[in-house]
C-alpha positions in Angstrom: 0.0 0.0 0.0 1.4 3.2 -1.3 0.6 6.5 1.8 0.1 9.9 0.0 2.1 11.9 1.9 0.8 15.9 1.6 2.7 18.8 2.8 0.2 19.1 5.4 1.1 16.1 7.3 5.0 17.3 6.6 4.3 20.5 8.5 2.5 18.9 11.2 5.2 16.7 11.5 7.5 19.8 12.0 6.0 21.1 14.5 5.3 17.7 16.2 1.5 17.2 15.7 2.1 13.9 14.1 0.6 10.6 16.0 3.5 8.2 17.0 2.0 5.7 13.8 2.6 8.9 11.4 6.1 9.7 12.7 7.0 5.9 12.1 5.5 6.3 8.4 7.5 9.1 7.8 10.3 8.3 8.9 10.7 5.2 7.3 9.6 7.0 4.0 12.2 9.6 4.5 14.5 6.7 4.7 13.2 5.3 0.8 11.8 8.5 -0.7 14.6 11.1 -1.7 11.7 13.8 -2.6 10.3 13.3 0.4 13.2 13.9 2.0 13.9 16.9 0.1 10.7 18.5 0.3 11.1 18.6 3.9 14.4 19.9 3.9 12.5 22.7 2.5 10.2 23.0 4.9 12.7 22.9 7.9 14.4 25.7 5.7 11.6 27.8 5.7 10.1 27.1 8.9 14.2 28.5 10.1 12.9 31.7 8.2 10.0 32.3 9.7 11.0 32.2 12.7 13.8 34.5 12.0 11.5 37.0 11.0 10.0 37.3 14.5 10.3 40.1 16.0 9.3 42.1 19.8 7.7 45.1 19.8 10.2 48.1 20.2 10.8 49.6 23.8 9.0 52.8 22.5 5.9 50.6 21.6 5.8 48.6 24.4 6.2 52.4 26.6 3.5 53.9 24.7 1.1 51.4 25.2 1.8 51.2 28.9 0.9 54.7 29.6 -1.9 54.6 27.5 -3.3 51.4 29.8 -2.5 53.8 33.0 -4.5 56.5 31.3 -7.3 54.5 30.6 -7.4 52.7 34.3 -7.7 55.8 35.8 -10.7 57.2 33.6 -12.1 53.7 34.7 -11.8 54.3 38.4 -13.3 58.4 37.9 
């Protein structure tokens, strides 16, 4: 029997939302498929990416917003 593997069950698979049966399956088809393989080299890739591209609000932002929270607790409590 020949599994379809999509690109869906690839990215869950990144991000570890794969069953212990699906991580077996994969695995052993990374082991005989080379495309596979590949294609989720390129998902690792771009999943590195991503996650480079975070980023934290800047100290200015995060300032601003705190004093408008003050402002607005304290026309709360009026």
């Amino acid at each position: 029997m020949k599994t379809n593997f999509t690109q869906e069950l690839l990215v869950r698979h990144l991000y570890g939302e794969t069953t212990e049966a699906e991580r077996e399956l994969i695995a052993r088809e990374l082991v005989l498929n080379e495309s596979l393989h590949t294609e989720l080299e390129e998902l690792l890739e771009a999943k590195g990416l991503l996650n480079g591209k975070m980023k934290q609000p800047s100290n200015t932002s995060i300032r601003i917003i705190m004093e408008y929270s003050d402002k607005t607790e304290h026309l709360q409590e009026s």
